[in-house]
C-alpha positions in Angstrom: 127.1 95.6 98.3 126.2 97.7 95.4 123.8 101.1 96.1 121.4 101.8 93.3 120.0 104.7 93.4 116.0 104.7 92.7 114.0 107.5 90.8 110.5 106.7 90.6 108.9 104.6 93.4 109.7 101.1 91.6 111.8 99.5 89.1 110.7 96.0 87.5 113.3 93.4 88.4 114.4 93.0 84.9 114.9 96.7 84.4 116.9 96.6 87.4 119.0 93.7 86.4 119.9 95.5 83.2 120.6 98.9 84.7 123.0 97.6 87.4 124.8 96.0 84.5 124.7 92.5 86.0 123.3 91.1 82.9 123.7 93.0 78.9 119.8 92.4 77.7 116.4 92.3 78.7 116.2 88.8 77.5 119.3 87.6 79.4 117.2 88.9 82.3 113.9 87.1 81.8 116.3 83.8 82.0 118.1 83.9 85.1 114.6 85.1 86.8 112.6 82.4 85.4 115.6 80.4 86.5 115.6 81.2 90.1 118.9 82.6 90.0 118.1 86.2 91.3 117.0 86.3 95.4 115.0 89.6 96.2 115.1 90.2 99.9 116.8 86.8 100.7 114.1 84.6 99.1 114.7 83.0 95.5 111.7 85.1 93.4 111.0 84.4 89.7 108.7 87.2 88.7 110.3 89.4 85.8 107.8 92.5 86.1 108.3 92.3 90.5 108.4 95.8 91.4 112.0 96.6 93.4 111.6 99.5 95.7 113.6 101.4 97.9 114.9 99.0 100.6 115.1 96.5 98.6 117.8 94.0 98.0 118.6 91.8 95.1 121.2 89.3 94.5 122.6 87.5 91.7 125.4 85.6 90.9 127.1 87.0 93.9 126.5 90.7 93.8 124.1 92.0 96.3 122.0 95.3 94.9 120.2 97.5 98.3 117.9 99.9 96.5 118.1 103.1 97.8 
């Protein structure tokens, strides 16, 4: 499990996706979201702006993301 550290009090999914360098564009991460490839706290979630906040996990394609 990968930490990722949060500043702010959210980041949307996407954002996320891109920063953790699990996927190389915004647009690559609007796909596998509207896909259902990306769980967000266990459950299969296809909202691109969802705001991921601390305690948070996200998965994809193996690689599990806590939010800290």
């Amino acid at each position: 499990m990968t930490e990722f550290k949060l500043i702010g009090d959210h980041i949307p999914m996407i954002q996320l996706l891109k920063a953790a360098h699990l996927v190389s564009t915004g647009g690559e991460a609007q796909i596998v979201v509207s896909e259902g490839e990306v769980k967000y706290n266990g459950e299969v979630d296809y909202r691109k702006r969802l705001k991921v906040k601390r305690g948070d996990t996200v998965e994809f394609r193996g690689n599990k993301i806590l939010v800290i």
